[in-house]
C-alpha positions as CSV (number, residue, x, y, z in Angstrom):
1,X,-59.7,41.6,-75.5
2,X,-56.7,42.2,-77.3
3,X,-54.5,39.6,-78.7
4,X,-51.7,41.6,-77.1
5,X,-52.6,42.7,-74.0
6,X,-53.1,38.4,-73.3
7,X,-49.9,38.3,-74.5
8,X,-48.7,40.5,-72.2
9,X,-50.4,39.1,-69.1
10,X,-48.9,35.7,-69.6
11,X,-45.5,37.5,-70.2
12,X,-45.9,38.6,-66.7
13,X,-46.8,36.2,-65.3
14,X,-44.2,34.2,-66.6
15,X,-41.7,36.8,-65.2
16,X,-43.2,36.5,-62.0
17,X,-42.8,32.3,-61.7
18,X,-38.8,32.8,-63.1
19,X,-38.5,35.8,-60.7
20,X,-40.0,33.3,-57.8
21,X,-37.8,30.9,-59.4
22,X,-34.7,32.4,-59.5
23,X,-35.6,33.6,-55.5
24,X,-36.0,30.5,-54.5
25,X,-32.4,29.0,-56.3
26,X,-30.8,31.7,-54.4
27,X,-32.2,30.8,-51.3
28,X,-30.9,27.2,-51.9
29,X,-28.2,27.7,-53.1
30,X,-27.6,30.3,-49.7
31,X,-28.9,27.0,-47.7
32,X,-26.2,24.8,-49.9
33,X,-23.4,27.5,-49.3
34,X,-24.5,27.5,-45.3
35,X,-24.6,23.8,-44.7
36,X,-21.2,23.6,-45.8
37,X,-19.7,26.3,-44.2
38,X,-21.2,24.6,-41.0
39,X,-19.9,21.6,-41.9
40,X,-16.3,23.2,-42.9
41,X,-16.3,24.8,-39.2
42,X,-17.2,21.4,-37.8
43,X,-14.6,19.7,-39.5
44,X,-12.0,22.4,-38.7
45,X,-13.1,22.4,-35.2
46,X,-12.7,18.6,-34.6
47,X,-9.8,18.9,-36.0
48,X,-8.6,21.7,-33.9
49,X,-9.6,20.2,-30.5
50,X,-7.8,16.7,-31.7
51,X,-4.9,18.3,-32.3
52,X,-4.6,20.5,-29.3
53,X,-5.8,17.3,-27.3
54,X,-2.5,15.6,-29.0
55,X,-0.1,18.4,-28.4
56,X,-1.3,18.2,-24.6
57,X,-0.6,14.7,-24.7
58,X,2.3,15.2,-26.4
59,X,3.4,17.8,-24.0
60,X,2.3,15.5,-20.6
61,X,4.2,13.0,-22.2
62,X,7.6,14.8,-22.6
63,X,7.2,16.0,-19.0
64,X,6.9,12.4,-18.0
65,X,9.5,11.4,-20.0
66,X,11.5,14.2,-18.7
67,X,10.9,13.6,-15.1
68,X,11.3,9.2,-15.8
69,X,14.7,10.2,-17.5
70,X,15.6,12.5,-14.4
71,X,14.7,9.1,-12.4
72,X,16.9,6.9,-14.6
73,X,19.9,9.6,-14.2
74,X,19.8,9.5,-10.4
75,X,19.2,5.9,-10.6
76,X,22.7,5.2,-12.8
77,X,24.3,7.2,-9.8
78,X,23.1,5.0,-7.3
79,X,21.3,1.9,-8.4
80,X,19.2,2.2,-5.4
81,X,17.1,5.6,-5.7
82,X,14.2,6.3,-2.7
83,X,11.7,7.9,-5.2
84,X,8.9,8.3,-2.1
85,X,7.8,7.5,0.7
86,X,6.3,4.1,-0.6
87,X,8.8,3.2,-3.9
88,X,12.0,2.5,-4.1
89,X,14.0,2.2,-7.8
90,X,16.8,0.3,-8.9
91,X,18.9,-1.4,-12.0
92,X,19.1,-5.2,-11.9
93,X,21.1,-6.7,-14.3
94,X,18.3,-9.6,-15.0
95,X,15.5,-7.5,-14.9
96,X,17.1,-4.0,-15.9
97,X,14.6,-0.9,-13.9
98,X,13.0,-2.2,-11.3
99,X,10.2,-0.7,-8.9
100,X,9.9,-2.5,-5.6
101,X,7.3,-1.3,-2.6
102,X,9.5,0.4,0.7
103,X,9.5,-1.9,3.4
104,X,8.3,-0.4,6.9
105,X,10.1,-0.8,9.6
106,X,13.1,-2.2,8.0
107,X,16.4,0.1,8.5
108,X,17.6,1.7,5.3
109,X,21.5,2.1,4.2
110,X,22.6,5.4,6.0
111,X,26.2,4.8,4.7
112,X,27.9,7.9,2.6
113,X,29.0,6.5,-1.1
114,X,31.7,8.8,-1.3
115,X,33.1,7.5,1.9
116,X,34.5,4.5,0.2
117,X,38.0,4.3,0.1
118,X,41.1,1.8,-1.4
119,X,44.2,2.3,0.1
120,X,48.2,1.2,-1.3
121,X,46.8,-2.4,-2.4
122,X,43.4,-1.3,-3.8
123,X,41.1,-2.9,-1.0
124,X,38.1,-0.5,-0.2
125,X,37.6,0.4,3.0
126,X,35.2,3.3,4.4
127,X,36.6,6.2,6.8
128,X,34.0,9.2,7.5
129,X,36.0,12.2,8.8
130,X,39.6,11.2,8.2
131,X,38.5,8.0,10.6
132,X,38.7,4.4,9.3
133,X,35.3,2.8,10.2
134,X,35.7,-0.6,9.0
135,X,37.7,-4.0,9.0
136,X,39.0,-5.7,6.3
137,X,38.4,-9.6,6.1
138,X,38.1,-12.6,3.8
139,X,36.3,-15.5,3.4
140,X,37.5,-19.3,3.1
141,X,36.6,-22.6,2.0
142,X,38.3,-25.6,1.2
143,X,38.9,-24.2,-2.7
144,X,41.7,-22.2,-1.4
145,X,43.3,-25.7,-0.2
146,X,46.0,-25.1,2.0
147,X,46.8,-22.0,4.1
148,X,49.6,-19.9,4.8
149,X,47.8,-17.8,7.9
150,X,50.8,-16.1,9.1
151,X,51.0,-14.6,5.9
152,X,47.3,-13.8,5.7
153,X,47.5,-12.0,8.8
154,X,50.6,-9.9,8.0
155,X,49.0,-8.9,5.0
156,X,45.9,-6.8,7.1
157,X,43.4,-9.5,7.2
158,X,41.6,-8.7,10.3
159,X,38.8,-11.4,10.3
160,X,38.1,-14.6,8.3
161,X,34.6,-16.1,7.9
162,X,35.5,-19.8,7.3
163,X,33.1,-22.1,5.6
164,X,31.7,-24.9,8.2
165,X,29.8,-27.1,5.8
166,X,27.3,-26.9,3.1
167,X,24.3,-29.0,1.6
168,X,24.9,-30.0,-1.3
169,X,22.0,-28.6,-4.2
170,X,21.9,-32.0,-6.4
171,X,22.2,-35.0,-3.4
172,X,20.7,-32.5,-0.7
173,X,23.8,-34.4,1.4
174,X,25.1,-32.4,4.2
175,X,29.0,-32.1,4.3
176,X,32.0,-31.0,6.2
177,X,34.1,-28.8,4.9
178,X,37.1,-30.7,4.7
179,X,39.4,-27.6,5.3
180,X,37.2,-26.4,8.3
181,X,39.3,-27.6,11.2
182,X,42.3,-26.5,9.9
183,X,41.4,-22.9,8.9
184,X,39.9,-22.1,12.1
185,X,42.6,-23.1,14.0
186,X,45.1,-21.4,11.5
187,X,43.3,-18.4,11.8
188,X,42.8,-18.6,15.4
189,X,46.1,-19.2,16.3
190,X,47.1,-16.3,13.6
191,X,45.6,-14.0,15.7
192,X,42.7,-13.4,13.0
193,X,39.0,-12.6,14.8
194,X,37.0,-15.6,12.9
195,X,33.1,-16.5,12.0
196,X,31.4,-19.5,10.0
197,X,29.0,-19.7,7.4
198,X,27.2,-22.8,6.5
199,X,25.9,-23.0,2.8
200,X,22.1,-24.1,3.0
201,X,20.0,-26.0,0.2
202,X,17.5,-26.7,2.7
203,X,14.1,-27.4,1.0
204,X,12.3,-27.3,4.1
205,X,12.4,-25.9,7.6
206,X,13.2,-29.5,9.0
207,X,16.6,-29.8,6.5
208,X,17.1,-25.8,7.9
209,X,16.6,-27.4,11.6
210,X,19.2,-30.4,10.7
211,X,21.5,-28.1,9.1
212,X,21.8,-25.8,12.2
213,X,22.1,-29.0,14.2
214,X,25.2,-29.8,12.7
215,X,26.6,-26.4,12.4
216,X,26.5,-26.3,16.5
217,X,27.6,-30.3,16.8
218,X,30.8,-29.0,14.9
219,X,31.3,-26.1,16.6
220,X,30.8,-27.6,19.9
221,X,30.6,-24.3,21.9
222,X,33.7,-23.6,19.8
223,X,34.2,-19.5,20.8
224,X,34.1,-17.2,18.0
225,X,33.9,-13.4,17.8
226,X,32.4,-13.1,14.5
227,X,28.7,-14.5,13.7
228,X,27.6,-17.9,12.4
229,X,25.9,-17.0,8.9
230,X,22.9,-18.6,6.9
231,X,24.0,-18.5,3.5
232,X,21.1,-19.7,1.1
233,X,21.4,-19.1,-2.6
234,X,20.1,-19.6,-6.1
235,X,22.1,-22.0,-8.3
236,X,20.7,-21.1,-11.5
237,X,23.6,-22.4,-13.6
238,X,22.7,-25.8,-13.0
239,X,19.0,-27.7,-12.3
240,X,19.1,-27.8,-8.4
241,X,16.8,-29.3,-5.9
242,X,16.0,-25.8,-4.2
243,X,15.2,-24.1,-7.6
244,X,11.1,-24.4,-6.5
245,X,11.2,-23.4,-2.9
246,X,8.7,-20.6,-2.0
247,X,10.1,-17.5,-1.0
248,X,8.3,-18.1,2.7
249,X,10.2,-21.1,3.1
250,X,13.8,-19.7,2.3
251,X,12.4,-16.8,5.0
252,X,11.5,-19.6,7.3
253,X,14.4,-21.5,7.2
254,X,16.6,-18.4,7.8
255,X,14.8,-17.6,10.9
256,X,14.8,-20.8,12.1
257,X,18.9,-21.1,11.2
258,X,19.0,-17.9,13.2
259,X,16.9,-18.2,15.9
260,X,18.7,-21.6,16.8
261,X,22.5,-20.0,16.7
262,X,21.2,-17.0,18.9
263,X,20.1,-19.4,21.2
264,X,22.9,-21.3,21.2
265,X,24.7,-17.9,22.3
266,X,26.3,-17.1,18.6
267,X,25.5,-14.2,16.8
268,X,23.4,-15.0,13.6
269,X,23.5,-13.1,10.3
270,X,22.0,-13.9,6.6
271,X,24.2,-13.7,3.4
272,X,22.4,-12.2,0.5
273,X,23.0,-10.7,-3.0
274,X,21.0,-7.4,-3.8
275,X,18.8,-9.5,-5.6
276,X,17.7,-12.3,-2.9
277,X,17.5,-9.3,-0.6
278,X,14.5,-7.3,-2.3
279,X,13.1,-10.5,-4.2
280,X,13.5,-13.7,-2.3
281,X,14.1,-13.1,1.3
282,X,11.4,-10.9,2.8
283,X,14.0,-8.2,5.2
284,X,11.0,-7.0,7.0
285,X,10.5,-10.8,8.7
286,X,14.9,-10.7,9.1
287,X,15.4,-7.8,10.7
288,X,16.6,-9.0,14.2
289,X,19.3,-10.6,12.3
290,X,22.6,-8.9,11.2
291,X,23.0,-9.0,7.0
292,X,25.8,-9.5,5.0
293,X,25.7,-8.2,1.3
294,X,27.3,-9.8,-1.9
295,X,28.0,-7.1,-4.6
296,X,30.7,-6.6,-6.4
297,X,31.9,-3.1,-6.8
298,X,33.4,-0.4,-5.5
299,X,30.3,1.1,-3.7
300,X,27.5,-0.9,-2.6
301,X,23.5,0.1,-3.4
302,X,21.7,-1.8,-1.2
303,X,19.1,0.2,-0.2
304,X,18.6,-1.5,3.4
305,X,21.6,-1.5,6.4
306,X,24.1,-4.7,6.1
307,X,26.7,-5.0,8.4
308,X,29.2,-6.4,6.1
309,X,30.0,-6.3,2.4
310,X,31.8,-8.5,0.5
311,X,32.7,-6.7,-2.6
312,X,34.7,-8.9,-4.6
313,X,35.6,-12.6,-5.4
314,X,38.7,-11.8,-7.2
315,X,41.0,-10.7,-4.6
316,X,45.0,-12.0,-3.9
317,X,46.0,-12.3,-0.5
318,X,49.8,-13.4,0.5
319,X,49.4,-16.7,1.9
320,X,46.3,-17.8,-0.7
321,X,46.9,-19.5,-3.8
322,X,44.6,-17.9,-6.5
323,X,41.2,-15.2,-6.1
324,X,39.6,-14.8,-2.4
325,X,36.8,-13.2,-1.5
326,X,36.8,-10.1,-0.3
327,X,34.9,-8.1,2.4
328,X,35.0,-5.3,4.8
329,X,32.8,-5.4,8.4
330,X,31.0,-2.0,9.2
331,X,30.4,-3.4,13.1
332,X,33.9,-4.3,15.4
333,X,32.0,-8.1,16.6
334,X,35.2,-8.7,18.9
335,X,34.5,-5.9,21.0
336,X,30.6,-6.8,21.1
């Protein structure tokens, strides 16, 4: 055989392995391009779905924010908004927003905020319908010494709620007030309708039982045509000996405060702020009893009923040396 046609045998066949060869790069380097065009798409897609999975978040988010701020708007109108059927939201100045349960079968606030009123000397009073619906009245103790009730009564006080005694929150000593007497027969013979309030520290339901004890020893079946009010409250300026008493036992001593005046043929009612309404005293268990709110301003946001509101401790009153409480009734007791 011919030295070239061996030559040209293995020339070809040589062709042959770089033209498999060369196949065979090109189909890897086909896979190469394919793997990463699958990986590229996987990639992009994970991408994609994360950030349409954050712009939905993002979205849900605003709309919650939107609606919460909607919340917080109507809230800053009235501090105490009924969101549903089971919440209610409100501002508190400790605590700032606040959501607290509804209470069932506890009456709500039906008053109209933009019936609140102030006439010529800037006390509020509430009229619905060109009608005057309330009755302007004050509260005592001995810090506003000595009385000039004639005056008091010329000036439009209708009723006075005169402090009978308190407990005090360091000695847990029960004491006269030693301007009682006088102010109720002042006011009385003023002409002014009048109530007491007795300012419980009571640690127990036994002190609450000695404190109504000597509310009705002192009054003696003393007539009065206003109620005879619990008045329990937080210190919280100074260390006091109620500052660890369970909210059931404030709500026990209150009823049993109340329970013992109603028997005794008075009409009970419980002082509260805002705050010891929806925190401290539970309103579902002192609902029998009438309630009268502490909050300063000119409309009140308690979101339950109170039958009187005493909505400032700054007020001047002919006849009082220096601030007096001041409150108006929603209820006419004298005619009760």
């Amino acid at each position: 055989m011919p030295d070239n046609f061996e030559k040209d045998i293995y020339d070809e066949i040589e062709y042959e392995f770089e033209k498999e060869d060369r196949k065979n790069r090109i189909i890897v380097a086909l896979c190469i391009v394919l793997v990463a065009l699958i990986i590229i798409a996987v990639i992009f897609g994970i991408s994609y779905f994360k950030e349409r999975n954050k712009a939905i978040y993002t979205i849900a988010e605003a709309s919650a924010l939107e609606s919460e701020n909607e919340a917080i708007i109507k809230a800053n109108e009235k501090s105490a908004v009924k969101v549903d059927d089971s919440r209610l939201y409100f501002k508190d100045g400790l605590l700032g927003e606040v959501w607290l349960p509804v209470l069932s079968g506890v009456e709500k606030n039906t008053l109209d905020g933009t019936s609140f009123e102030k006439d010529e000397n800037g006390r509020i009073f509430y009229a619905e319908n060109g009608e005057k619906l309330s009755k302007f009245g004050i509260d005592v103790s001995a810090h506003q010494h000595d009385i000039d009730w004639k005056k008091v009564k010329e000036s439009g006080v209708e009723f006075v709620m005169v402090r009978i005694g308190n407990r005090g929150y360091e000695t847990g000593n029960i004491s006269l007030d030693k301007c009682f007497l006088q102010n109720i027969k002042g006011a009385k013979a003023a002409g002014i309708d009048v109530g007491v309030y007795f300012f419980s520290q009571a640690v127990s339901l036994e002190e609450a039982v000695e404190e109504a004890e000597f509310v009705l020893d002192i009054l003696d079946g003393e007539e009065l045509t206003y109620p005879v009010v619990y008045d329990w409250e937080i210190i919280g300026t100074d260390p006091a000996r109620s500052d660890t008493v369970s909210a059931e036992t404030v709500n026990d001593c209150a009823v049993v405060f109340c329970e013992m005046m109603k028997n005794a043929g008075y009409k009970p009612m419980v002082y509260m702020s805002r705050r010891m309404g929806y925190f401290k005293f539970d309103l579902s268990r002192l609902k029998d009893y009438d309630i009268w709110l502490a909050e300063y301003g000119d409309v009140p946001t308690m979101y339950y009923k109170f039958d009187m509101w005493q909505y400032s401790c700054e007020g001047s009153i002919d006849g009082i040396e220096g601030d007096v409480d001041m409150n108006i009734c929603f209820k006419d007791y004298s005619k009760e």
